[in-house]
N, C-alpha and C positions, 0 to 999 in steps of 0.2 A: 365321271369318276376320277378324282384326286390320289395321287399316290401321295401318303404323307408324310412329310418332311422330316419332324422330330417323332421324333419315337414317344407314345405316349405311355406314363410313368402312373402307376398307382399308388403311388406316392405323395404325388400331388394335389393338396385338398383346396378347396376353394368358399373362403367362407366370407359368403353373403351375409351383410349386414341383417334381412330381413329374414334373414334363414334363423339366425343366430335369436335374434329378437323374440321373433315367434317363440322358439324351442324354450327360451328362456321363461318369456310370460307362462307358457304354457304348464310348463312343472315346476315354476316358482308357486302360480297359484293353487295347483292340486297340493304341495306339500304344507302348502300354510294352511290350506283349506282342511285338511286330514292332520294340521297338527294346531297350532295356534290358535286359529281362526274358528277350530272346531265347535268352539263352546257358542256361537253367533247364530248356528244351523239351530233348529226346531228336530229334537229327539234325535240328535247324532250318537250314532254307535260307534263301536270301537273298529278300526280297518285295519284285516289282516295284513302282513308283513307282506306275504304274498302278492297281493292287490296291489298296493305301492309297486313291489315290483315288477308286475306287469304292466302295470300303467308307464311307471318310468322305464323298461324297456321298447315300452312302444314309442315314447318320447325320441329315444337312442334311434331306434331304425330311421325315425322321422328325420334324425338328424343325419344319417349317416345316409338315408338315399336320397336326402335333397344338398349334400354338402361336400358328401366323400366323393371321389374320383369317380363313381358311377355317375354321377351328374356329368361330369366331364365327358365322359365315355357316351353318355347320352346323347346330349346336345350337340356334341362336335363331331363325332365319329360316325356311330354305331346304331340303329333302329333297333336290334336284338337286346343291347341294352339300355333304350330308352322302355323298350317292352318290358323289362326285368324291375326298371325303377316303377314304371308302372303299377306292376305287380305286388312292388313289394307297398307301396300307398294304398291299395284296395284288398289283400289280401292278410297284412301283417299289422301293418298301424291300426285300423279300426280295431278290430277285435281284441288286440291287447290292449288299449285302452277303453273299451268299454268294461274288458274283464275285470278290469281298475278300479272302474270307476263307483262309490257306494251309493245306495240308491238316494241318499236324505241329500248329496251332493247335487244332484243335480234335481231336485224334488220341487224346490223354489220356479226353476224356469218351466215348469213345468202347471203350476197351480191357476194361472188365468183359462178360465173353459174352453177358452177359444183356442190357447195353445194347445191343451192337451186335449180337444176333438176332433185339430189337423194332423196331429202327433199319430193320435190311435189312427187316423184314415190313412196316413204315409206310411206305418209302418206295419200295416196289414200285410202279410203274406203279397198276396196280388198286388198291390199296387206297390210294394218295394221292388217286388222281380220287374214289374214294368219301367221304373222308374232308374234303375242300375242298367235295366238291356240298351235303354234308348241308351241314356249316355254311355254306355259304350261304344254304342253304335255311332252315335253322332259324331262323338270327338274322334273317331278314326276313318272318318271321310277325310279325303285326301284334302278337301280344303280350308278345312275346320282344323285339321293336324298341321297342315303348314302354317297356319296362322300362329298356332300355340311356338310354332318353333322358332319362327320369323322376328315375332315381337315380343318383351318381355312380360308385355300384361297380358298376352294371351298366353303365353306359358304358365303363370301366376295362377290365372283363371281357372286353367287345365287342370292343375295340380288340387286347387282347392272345389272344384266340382266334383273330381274323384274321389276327395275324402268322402265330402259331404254326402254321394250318393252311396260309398261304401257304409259309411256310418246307418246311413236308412236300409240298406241293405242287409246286413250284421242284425241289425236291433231285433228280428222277431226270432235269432236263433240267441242273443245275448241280452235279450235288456237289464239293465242293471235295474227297473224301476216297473213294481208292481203294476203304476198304475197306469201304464204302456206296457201290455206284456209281451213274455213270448209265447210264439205259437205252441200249440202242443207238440211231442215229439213226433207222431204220426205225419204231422203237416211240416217241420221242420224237416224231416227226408227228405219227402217230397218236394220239398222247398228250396232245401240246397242239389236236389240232383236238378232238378230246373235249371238251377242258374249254371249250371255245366253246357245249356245247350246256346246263349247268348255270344258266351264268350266262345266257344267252340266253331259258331256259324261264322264270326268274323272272325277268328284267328285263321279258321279255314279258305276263308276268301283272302286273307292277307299270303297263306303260306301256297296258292294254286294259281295267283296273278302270276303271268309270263311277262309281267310292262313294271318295271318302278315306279310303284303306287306315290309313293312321297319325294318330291322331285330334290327336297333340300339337301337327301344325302346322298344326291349326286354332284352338288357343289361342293362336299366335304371331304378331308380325307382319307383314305380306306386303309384299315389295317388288320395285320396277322392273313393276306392275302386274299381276305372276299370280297367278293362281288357286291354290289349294292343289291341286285335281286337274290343271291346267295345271302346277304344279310336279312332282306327281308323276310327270304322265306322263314329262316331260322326265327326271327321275332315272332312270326306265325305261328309255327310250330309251339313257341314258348310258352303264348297265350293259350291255348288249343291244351297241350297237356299238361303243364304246371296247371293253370289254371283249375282244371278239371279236375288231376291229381288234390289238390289242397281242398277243394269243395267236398269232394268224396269222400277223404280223409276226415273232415271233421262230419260229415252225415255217416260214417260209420263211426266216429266217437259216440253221437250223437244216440245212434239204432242202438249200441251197446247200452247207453245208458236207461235207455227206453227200457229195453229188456232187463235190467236187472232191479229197475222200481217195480216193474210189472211183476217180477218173481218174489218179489218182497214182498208187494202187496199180495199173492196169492197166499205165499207162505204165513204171514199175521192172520188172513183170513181166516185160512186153515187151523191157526191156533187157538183163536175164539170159538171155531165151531168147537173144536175138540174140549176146549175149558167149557163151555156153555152146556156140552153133552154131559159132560163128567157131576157135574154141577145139576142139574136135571134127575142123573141117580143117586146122587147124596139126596137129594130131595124126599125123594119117591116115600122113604122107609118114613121119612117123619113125619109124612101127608098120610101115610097109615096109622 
């Protein structure tokens, strides 16, 4: 354990050329796409205001937790917030960008059979939850986590493996696209209280280790006076209840909305009958 020299400042942002690039291509082509470009798509519809906006704030977080001082904090300091940037890659980026995203956008990559019959298998309930646990689990082995931290293409790697499994993950509660759907809401519950127990079982093993699971930030240096295992447990903890907190929160958005199509569809039911009945004695007198 390092006591650290300079005081570190939140102030100070650090911007990666290929940080920058990405973020760039990435919402330069969604805005040409949903504006200019629009007319090139097969039956493009008009995209809410909203949409853009959530798409382009998930762009923003993407930029601000691979760019802003939390990177900083991450990399050099801190496991708790390398846990937080984490988090916010798997829990924030995906979903606002798929909420973005309209379906005819991305409907093209989608039209060769063979895409879209690995699409429908990856993003089946079961086999997304399987495919988000592993990778949790794996890239937080101690030696698969030091490599991401060690070298820059394993860090690269890291980062874009999370997406990619968040995105598969996400899809059967958000698909933007019919014809990959999403689960029902019944299984969408059940779905996301699942993935509460992935991240839950390793946060748990990361916040009940008595040993410095990850040796690199014991070569780093420590600040605001914790402990490297006082820091870890805290990234433990972070993963464990954040995590769980934001799955839950959105399977009780989720339950709500269940509930209130389901009350709708009783109630219209209930209306037909009642028109159907009414309709039946206007009848009756003229069949006489």
């Amino acid at each position: 354990m390092v006591e650290a020299q300079v005081a570190f400042s939140w102030w100070e942002w650090h911007f990666h050329p290929d940080v920058i690039l990405g973020v760039i291509l990435l919402e330069g082509l969604y805005l040409l796409s949903v504006g200019p470009w629009r007319r090139f798509y097969e039956e493009p519809a008009d995209v809410k205001r909203g949409q853009v906006a959530l798409f382009s704030l998930g762009v923003l977080v993407l930029f601000v937790t691979l760019a802003s001082p939390i990177h900083d904090l991450a990399n050099n300091y801190l496991f708790s917030a390398h846990m937080v940037q984490h988090l916010l890659l798997v829990l924030l980026v995906p979903p606002l960008i798929l909420a973005g995203t309209p379906d005819w956008l991305v409907r093209p990559l989608f039209r060769p059979r063979l895409v879209l019959a690995a699409a429908r298998y990856l993003t089946s309930p079961l086999i997304a939850f399987l495919v988000f646990s592993i990778v949790i689990a794996v890239w937080h082995l101690p030696e698969v986590y030091g490599w991401a931290l060690r070298t820059e293409l394993g860090h690269i790697t890291e980062h874009l493996v999370f997406i990619g499994a968040a995105v598969v993950m996400w899809w059967p509660v958000l698909s933007p696209l019919p014809e990959v759907p999403r689960a029902s809401y019944p299984v969408q519950c059940l779905y996301l209280f699942g993935l509460t127990v992935p991240m839950g079982f390793v946060g748990a093993a990361i916040t009940f280790s008595r040993r410095v699971m990850y040796e690199w930030y014991e070569t780093v240096p420590t600040l605001w006076g914790l402990t490297t295992v006082g820091d870890q447990q805290i990234g433990g903890l972070i993963m464990k209840v954040v995590g769980a907190l934001v799955l839950l929160g959105v399977m009780t958005v989720v339950f709500f909305i269940w509930f209130d199509r389901e009350e709708s569809r009783e109630e219209g039911a209930g209306g037909l009958e009642q028109s159907g009945g009414a309709q039946d004695e206007q009848q009756v007198p003229a069949e006489r």
